[in-house]
C-alpha positions as CSV (number, residue, x, y, z in Angstrom):
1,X,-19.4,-8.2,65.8
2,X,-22.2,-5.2,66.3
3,X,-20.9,-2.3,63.8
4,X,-17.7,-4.6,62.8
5,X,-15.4,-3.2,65.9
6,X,-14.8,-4.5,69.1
7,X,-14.9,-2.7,72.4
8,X,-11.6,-2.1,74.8
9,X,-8.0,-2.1,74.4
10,X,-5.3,-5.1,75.2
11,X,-3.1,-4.1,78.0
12,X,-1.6,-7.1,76.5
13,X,-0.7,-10.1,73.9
14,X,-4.1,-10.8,72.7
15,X,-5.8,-14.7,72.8
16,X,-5.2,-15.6,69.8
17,X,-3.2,-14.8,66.1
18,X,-3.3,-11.3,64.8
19,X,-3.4,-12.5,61.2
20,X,-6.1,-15.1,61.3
21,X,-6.1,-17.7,58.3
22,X,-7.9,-16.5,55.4
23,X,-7.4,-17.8,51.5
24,X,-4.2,-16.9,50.1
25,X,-3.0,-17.1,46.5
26,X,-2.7,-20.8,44.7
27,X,0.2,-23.0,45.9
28,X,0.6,-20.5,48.7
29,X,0.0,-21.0,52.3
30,X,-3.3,-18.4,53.9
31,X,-2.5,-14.9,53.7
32,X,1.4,-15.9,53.0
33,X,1.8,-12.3,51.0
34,X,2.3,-12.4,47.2
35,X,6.0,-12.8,46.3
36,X,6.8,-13.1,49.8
37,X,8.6,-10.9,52.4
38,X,12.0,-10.5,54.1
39,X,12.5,-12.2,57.9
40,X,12.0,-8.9,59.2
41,X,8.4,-8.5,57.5
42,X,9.5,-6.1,54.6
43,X,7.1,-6.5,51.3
44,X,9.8,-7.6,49.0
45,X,8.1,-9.4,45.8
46,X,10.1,-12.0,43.9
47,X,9.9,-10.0,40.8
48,X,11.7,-7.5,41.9
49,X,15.4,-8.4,41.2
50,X,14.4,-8.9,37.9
51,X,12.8,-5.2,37.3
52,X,15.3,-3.6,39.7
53,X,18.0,-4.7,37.0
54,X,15.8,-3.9,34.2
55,X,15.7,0.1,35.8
56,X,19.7,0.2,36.4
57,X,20.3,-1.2,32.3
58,X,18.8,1.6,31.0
59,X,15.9,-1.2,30.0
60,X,12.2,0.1,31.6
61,X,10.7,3.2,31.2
62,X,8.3,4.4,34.1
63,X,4.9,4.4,34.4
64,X,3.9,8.1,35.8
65,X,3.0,8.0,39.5
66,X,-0.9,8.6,40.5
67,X,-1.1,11.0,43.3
68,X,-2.8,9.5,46.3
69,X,-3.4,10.0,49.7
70,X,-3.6,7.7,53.3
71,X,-4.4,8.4,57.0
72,X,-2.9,7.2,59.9
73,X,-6.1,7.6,62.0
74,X,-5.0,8.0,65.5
75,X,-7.0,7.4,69.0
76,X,-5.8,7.5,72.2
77,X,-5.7,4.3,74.4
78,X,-4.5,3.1,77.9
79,X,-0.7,3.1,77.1
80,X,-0.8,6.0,74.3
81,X,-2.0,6.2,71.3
82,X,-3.2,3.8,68.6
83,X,-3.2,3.9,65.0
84,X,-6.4,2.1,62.7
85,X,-4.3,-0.2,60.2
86,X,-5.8,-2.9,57.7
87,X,-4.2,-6.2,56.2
88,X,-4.7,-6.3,52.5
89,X,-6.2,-9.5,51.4
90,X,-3.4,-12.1,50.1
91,X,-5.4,-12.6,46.8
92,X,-4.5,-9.2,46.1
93,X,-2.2,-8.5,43.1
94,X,-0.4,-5.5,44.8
95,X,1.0,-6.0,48.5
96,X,-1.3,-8.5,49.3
97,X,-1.1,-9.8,52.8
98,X,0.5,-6.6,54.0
99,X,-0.8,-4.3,56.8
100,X,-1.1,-0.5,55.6
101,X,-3.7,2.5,56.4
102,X,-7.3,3.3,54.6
103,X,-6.2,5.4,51.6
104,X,-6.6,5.4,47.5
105,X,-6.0,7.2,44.2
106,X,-7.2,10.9,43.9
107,X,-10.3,11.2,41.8
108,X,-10.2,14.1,39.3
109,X,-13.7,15.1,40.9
110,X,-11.7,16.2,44.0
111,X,-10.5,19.2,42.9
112,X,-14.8,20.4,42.4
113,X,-15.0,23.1,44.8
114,X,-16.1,22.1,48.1
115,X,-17.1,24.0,51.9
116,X,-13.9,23.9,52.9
117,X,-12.5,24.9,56.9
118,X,-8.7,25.1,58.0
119,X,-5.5,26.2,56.3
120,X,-5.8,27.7,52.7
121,X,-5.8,26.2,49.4
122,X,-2.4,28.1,49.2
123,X,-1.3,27.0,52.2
124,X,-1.7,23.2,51.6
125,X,-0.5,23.5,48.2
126,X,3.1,25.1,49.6
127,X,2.9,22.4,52.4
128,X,2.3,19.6,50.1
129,X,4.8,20.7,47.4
130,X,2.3,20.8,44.8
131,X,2.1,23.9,42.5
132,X,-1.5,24.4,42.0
133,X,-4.2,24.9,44.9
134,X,-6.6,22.6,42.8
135,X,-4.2,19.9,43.1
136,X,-3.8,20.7,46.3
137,X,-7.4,20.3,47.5
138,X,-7.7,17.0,45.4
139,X,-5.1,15.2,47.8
140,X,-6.6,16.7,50.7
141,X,-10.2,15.5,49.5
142,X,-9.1,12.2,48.7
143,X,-7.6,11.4,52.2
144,X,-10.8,12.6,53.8
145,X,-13.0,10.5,51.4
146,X,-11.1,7.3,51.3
147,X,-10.8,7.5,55.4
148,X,-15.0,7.6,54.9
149,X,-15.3,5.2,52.2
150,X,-12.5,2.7,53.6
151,X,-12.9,3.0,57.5
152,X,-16.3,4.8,57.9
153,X,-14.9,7.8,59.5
154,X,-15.7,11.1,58.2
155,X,-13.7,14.5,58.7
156,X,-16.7,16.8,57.9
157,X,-19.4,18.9,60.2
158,X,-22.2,21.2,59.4
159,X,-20.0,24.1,60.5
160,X,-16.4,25.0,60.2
161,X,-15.7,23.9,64.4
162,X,-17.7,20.9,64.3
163,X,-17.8,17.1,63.2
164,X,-20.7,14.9,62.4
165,X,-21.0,12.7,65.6
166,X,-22.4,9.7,63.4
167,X,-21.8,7.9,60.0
168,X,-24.0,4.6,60.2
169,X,-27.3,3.7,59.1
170,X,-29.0,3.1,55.9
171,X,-28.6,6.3,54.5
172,X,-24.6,7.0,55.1
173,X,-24.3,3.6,53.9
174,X,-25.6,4.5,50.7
175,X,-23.9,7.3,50.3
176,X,-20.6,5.7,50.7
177,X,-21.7,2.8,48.4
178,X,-22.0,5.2,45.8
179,X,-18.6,7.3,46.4
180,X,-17.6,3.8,46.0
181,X,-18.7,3.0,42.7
182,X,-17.9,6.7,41.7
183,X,-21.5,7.2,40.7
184,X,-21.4,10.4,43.6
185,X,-18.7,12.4,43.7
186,X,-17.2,13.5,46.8
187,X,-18.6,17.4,46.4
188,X,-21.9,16.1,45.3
189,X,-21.9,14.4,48.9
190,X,-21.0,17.2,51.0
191,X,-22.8,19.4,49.3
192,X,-26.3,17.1,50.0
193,X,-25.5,16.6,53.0
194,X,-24.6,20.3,54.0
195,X,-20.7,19.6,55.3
196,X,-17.6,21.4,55.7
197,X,-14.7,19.6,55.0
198,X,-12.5,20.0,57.8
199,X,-9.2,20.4,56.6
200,X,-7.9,21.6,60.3
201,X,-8.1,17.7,60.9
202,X,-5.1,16.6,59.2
203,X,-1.5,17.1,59.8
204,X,0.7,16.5,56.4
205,X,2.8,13.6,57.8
206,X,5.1,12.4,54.9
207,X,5.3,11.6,50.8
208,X,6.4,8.4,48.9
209,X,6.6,7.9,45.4
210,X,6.8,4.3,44.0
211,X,9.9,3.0,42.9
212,X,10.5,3.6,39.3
213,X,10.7,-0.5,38.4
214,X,7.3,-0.7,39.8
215,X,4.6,-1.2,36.9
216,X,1.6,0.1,39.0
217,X,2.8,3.7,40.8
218,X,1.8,6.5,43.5
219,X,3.1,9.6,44.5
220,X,1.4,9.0,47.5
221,X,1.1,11.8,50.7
222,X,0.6,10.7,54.2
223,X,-1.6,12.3,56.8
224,X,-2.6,12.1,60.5
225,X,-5.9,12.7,61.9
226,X,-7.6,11.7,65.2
227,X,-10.8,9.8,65.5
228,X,-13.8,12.4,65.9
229,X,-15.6,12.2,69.0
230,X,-18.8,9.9,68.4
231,X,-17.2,7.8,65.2
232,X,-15.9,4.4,65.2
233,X,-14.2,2.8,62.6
234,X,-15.3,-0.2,60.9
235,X,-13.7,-2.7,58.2
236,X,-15.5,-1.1,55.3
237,X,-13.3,-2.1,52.5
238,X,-13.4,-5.3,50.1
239,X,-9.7,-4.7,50.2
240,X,-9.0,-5.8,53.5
241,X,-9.8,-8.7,55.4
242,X,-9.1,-7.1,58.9
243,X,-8.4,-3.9,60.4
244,X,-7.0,-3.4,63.7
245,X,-6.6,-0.4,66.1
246,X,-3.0,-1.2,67.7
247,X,0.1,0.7,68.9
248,X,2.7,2.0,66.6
249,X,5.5,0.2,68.6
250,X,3.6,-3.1,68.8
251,X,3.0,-3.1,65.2
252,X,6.6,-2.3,64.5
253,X,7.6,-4.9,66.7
254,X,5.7,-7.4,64.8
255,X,7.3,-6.5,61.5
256,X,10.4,-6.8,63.5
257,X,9.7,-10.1,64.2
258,X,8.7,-10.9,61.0
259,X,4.9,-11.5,62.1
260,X,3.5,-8.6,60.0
261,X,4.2,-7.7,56.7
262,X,4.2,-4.1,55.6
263,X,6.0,-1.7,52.6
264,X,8.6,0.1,53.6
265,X,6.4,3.5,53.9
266,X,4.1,1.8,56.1
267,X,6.8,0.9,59.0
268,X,8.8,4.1,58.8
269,X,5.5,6.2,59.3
270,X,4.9,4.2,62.2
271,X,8.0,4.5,63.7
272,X,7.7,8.1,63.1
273,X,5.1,8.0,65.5
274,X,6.8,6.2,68.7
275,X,7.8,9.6,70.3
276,X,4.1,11.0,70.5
277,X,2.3,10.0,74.1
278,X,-1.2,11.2,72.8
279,X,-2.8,11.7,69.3
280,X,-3.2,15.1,69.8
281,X,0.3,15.6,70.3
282,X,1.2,14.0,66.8
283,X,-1.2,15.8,65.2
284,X,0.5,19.1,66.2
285,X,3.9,17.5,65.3
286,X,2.8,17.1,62.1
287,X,4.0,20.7,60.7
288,X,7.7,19.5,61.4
289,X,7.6,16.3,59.7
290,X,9.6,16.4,56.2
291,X,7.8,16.3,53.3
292,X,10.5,15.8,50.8
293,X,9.5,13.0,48.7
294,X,11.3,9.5,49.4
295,X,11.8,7.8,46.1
296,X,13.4,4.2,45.8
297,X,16.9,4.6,43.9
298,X,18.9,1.5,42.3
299,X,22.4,1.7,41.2
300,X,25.0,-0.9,40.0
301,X,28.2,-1.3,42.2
302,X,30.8,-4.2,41.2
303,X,28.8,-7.3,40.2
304,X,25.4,-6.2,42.3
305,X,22.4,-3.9,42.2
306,X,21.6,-1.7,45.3
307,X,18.4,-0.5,45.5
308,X,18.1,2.1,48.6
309,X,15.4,4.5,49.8
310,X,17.2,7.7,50.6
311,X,17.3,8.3,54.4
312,X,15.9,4.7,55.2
313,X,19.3,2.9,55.4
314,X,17.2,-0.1,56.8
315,X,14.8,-0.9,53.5
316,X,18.6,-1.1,51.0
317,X,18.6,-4.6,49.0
318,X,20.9,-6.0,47.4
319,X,20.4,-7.8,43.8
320,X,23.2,-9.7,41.5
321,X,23.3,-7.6,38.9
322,X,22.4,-10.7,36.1
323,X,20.8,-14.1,37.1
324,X,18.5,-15.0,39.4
325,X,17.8,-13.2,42.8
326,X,19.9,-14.5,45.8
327,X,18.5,-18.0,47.7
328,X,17.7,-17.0,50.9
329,X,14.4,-16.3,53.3
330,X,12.8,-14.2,50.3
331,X,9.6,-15.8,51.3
332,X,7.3,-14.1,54.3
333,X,6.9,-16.2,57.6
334,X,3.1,-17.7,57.7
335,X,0.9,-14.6,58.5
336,X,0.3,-16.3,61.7
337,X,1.0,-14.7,65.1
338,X,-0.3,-16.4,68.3
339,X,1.7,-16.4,72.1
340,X,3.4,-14.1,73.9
341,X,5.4,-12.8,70.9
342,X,2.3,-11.6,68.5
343,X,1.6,-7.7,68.1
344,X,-1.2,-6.4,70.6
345,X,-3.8,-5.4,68.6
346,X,-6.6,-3.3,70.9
347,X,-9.6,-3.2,68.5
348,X,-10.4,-5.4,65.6
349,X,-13.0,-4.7,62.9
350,X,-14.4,-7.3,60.9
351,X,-17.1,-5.9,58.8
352,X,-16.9,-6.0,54.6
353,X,-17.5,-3.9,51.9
354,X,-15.7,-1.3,50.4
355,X,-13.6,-0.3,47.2
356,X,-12.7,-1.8,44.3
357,X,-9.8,-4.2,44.7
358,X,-6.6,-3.1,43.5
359,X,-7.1,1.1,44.0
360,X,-4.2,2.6,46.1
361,X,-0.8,1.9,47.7
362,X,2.7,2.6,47.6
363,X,5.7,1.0,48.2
């Protein structure tokens, strides 16, 4: 497709499967997500049990959490609003197969001063719970440059009350190769180009931290932002192999169903959006959301391991505390979803390139 992104919205089940057949890992059918999901879509790796009892015997120490940062990028379509979402390859290591937003690890660059437009330094910093402006501005930085780097879009104009209208061509392209590779840091591109970042943009949304048992971890903040007038998202990221503009209760109907497979931060964030009828209108709800930070907690009760993510009765497992996990639909329905029953997605990019595989997530 012209630009990677298809033109229109669905005012229903699209003609054909949502999660079209790509190369999943050996043995395993396409995009069947590594270590497989629960019947209702949940990201639930087989090694889990095993680490979860690890982390309630006293036996694993945890890895400290990266900070990170994701968008929920938000237009406005026929029947409300949508939200820009990409499916992780299933040859990834971590989560692959499962639909999340564009988002990564903070770079330690982020924190170089920047043109900066919206709420304070200060302001962020006592909004995001972090104690130093810097650090502040580095999570705020990274959404906006992994939103460019991973979807193309770019929260930045030439003054503090406007937005660039247009990201492609040759030259943004190289630009965003190099953020890429990290041989341009995200200052240095601002600053060349003359930009503001707009902080204004983004609404603080929500924060997860990785469960302790997890080898690879994130302290990872959630924001919302609506698409700038002019910019259209694209699939620019080697870590997905489709992105999809679709609405939040359509994509948590298909994890319902089992059809799409997401982490556990991924479908309460959308279901956090249902309420809102326009983008706009999540993006000013954004300063009531609760940012206290949901991390995963396991505990031993009788002759089983409960692992629950406080507030989020729904994501709770249940592990034998010794031997193997319990038989049972561990494994993720075929990432196939054609019919009447698949999710509607309204815009579908298909264009590659992006960051290295493996960089950001959270569970």
């Amino acid at each position: 497709m012209p630009n990677g992104e298809t033109n229109g919205t669905a005012s229903g089940p699209v003609n054909g499967p949502v999660n079209a057949p790509t190369s999943g890992p050996a043995g395993a059918p396409a995009n069947e997500p590594r270590g497989g999901a629960r019947p209702n879509g949940q990201w639930y790796p087989a090694e889990w049990p095993g680490l979860i009892r690890a982390l309630a015997a006293g036996e694993l120490v945890p890895a400290t959490p990266r900070r990170a940062a994701t968008v929920l990028l938000l237009k406005d379509g026929a029947d409300g609003p949508l939200v820009h979402m990409l499916r992780r390859r299933a040859s990834m290591a971590f989560a692959g197969g499962a639909y999340a937003y564009p988002g990564g690890g903070v770079d330690p660059r982020d924190e170089h001063p920047v043109r900066w437009a919206g709420p304070a330094r200060e302001e962020w910093a006592a909004r995001l719970g972090l104690p130093d402006p810097a650090q502040a501005q580095a999570v705020v930085c990274a959404a906006v440059r992994e939103t460019y780097e991973e979807a193309g879009v770019l929260l930045a104009g030439e003054t503090p009350d406007t937005v660039v209208g247009d990201t492609t061509g040759e030259d943004w392209e190289k630009d965003r190769a190099a953020l890429v590779a990290r041989e341009l840091s995200f200052a240095d591109f601002l600053d060349r180009r003359g930009l503001v970042l707009r902080s204004d943009l983004l609404g603080a949304w929500a924060r997860w931290i990785t469960p302790e048992f997890e080898p690879r971890r994130y302290d990872t903040w959630f924001f919302v932002a609506a698409l700038p007038a002019g910019q259209r998202t694209r699939n620019a990221s080697t870590e997905a192999d489709r992105t999809v503009w679709i609405r939040p209760v359509d994509a948590a109907a298909g994890y319902d169903r089992g059809e799409l497979t997401m982490m556990p931060p991924t479908i309460s964030t959308l279901r956090a959006l249902a309420p809102y009828g326009t983008a706009a209108g999540a993006l000013a709800a954004a300063a009531d959301q609760d940012m206290t930070p949901v991390l995963a907690q396991a505990r031993v009760e009788g002759d089983e391991v409960i692992l629950s993510w406080p507030g989020h009765d729904e994501f709770t497992k249940h592990v034998p505390a010794t031997g193997e996990a319990p038989a049972g639909p561990t494994a993720a329905r075929p990432a196939t979803a054609a019919g009447p029953t698949a999710a509607r997605p309204a815009t579908e990019d298909a264009t590659p390139g992006g960051p290295a595989e493996g960089e950001g997530g959270t569970i």
